[in-house]
Each structure stands twice: as C-alpha cells, then as structure tokens.
C-alpha positions as CSV (number, residue, x, y, z in Angstrom):
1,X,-28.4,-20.2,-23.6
2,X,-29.3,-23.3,-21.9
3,X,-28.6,-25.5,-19.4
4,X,-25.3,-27.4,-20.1
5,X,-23.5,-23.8,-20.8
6,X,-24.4,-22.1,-17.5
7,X,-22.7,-25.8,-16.3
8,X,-19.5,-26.0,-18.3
9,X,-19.1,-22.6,-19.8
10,X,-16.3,-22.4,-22.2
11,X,-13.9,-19.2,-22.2
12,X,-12.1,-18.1,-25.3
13,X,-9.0,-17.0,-23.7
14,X,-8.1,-14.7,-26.4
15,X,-10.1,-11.9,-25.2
16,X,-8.2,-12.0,-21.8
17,X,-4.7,-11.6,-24.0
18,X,-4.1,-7.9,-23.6
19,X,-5.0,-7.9,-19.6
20,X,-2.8,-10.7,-19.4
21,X,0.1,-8.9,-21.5
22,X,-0.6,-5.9,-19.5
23,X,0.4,-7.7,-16.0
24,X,3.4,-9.6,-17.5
25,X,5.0,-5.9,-18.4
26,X,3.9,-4.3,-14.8
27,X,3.2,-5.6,-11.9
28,X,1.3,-3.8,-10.5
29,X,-1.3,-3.7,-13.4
30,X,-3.5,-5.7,-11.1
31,X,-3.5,-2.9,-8.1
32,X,-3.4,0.2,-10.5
33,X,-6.9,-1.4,-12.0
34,X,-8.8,-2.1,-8.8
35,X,-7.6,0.2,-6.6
36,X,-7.4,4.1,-5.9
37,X,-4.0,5.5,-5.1
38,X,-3.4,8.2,-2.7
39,X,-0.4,9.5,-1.0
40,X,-0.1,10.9,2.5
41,X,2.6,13.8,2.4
42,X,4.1,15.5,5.4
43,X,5.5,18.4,3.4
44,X,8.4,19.1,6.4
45,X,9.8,15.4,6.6
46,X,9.9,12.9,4.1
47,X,9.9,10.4,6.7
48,X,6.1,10.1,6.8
49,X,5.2,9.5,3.4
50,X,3.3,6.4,2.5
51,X,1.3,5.2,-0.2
52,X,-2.8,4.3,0.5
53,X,-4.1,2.1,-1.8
54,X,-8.0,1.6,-1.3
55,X,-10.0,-1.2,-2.7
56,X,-13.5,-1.3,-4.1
57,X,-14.7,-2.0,-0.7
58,X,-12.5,0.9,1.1
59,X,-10.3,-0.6,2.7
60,X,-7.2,0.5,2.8
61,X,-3.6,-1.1,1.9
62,X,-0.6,1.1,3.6
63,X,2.8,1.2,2.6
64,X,5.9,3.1,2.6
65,X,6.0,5.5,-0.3
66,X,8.6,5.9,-2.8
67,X,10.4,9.2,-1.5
68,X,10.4,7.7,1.7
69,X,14.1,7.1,3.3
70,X,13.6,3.7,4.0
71,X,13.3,2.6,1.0
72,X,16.0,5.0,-0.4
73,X,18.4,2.8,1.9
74,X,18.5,-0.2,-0.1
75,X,22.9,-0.6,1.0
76,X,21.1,-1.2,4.6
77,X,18.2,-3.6,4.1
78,X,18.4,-4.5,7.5
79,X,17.8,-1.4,9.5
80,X,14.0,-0.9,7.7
81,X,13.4,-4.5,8.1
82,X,14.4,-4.3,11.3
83,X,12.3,-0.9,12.4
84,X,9.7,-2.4,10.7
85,X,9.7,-5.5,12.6
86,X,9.2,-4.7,15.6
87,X,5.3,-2.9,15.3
88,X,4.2,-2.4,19.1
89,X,0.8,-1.5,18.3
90,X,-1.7,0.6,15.9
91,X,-3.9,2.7,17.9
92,X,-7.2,3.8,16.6
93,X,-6.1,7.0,15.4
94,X,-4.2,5.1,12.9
95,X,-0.4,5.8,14.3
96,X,1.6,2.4,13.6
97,X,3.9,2.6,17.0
98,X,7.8,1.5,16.9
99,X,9.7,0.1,20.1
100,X,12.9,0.8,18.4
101,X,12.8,4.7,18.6
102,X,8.9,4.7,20.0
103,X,8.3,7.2,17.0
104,X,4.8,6.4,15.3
105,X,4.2,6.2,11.6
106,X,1.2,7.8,11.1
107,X,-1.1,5.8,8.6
108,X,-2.9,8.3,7.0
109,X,-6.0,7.4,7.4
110,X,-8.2,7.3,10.6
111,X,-9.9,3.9,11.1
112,X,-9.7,0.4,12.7
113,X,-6.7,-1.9,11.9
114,X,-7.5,-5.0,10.2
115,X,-4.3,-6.5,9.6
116,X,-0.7,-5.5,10.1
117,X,2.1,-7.4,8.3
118,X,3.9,-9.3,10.3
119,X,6.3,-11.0,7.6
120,X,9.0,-8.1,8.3
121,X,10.2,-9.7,11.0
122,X,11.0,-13.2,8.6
123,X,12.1,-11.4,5.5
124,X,14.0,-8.1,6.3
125,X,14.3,-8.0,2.7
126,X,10.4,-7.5,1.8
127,X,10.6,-3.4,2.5
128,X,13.0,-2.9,-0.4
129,X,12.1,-6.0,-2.7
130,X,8.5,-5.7,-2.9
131,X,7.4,-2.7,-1.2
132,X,4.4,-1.8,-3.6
133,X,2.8,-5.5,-3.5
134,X,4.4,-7.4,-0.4
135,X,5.8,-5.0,1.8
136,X,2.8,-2.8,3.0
137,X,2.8,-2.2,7.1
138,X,-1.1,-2.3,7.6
139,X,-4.8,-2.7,6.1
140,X,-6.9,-0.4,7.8
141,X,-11.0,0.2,7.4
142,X,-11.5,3.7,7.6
143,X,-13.8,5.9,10.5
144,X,-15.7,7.4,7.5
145,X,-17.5,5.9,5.2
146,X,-16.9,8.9,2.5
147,X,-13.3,8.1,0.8
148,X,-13.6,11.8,-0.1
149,X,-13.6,13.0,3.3
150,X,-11.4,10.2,4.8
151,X,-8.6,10.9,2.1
152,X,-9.4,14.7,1.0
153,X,-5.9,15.0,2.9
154,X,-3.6,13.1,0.7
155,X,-2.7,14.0,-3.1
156,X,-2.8,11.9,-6.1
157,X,0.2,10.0,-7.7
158,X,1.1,13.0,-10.1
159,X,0.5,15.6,-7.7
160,X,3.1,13.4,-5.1
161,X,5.7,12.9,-7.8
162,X,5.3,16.6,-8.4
163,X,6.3,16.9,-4.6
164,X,8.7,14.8,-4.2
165,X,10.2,15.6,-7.9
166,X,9.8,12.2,-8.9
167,X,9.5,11.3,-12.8
C-alpha cells in the first residue's frame, strides 16, 4: 500500500449494495445493527411499556413501546404529543415526570439523563409518526456499568411480542 492510497482511498461501492438495500426496505436496519433492544414490561398496565435501545457505548435511547396506548391512539395525535410535551423533570432514578397528570414514566433503566427530547412540544405528530427513530422521550447513561445487571429486568423483542401478543 503506499502513500497516495492511505490519501485518496478509492471505495468500490458495490460491496456496500446489500447494507444499502437493506436500509431502503427498513428503516430501522441501521438501529437493529448497532444497537441491543430491550423492552421494559409492567405486566399489570400497558401504560409503562417502552422500548430501550442501547448503543455500543451503553447508553441508552428510550421510547414508547409498541403495545403502549399512546401510540395505539393515533385518531388523537394531540393528547400524546401533548403529555409528552410537557416533561417536568427526570430524576436520577430514571422516572420521566409529567405536569399534566404528575404521573411518572418510569424509564427503565436507572442512570443519569443525558438528553430528553424536547421536539414534542413543536411536532405533536413525532410520537405516532416516528416513534421508533424520532420520537424517543430520553437518552439515559446507566448507574451500572454491566448491561446485564442494568437491563436483566426487561425482556427481549420476541419475548415482548409474546407478551403483548404482538406478531
């Protein structure tokens, strides 16, 4: 190899055809490669189901999941927007708070709150248009460094659909 290669290194673009073709037919190719998918279940209420997607680095992307009501409302876009909107705070135990009914959505996942997406309160919409890739509430870095330990609660994707009898 030399010099001029490591420069202006040429790519045949063929051999990036089938991850390419793979994206164009889901979405959410890109997440499902990188990332590990969990799902936090409260057996009793489907109200507090949300997805936890955790990167490489484990951190940890958290969304509502597809049982959940709020997305099952799709005629009334506005009230999940709205609820969703209006985040008071996320407190270390990983409860997102709500000053609409000051009920919590429990994240999870115990850790420290990175980020929290604030586009909710712009695009009421987001929940039930992109709630897998746009529409997550917070990214959280979790207390543990273990993923095992920090998620040994949750169940994977087959064993939520299973749950939620999902297909």
């Amino acid at each position: 190899m030399n010099f001029n290669t490591l420069i202006n290194p040429v790519y045949d673009l063929k051999q990036f055809k089938n991850i390419n073709e793979a994206y164009k037919k889901n979405e959410l190719a890109y997440l499902e490669q990188y990332y590990s998918k969990y799902y936090f279940v409260n057996l009793k209420n489907s109200m507090e189901d949300l997805y936890i997607y955790q990167a490489p680095n484990k951190l940890c992307v958290i969304g509502l999941a597809p049982a959940h009501p709020l997305l099952q409302r799709s005629q009334d876009q506005s009230s999940s927007g709205h609820y969703l909107s209006n985040i008071q705070s996320i407190e270390y135990d990983a409860k997102v708070k709500s000053s609409i009914n000051k009920k919590s959505i429990k994240a999870g996942v115990a850790g420290w709150i990175i980020d929290t997406n604030t586009r909710f309160e712009h695009e009421k919409e987001l929940l039930q248009n992109k709630p897998f890739k746009e529409g997550y509430i917070a990214i959280i870095k979790p207390k543990q460094e273990n993923s095992d330990k920090s998620l040994s609660h949750c169940f994977s994707e087959d064993r939520y659909k299973l749950i939620r009898n999902l297909t």
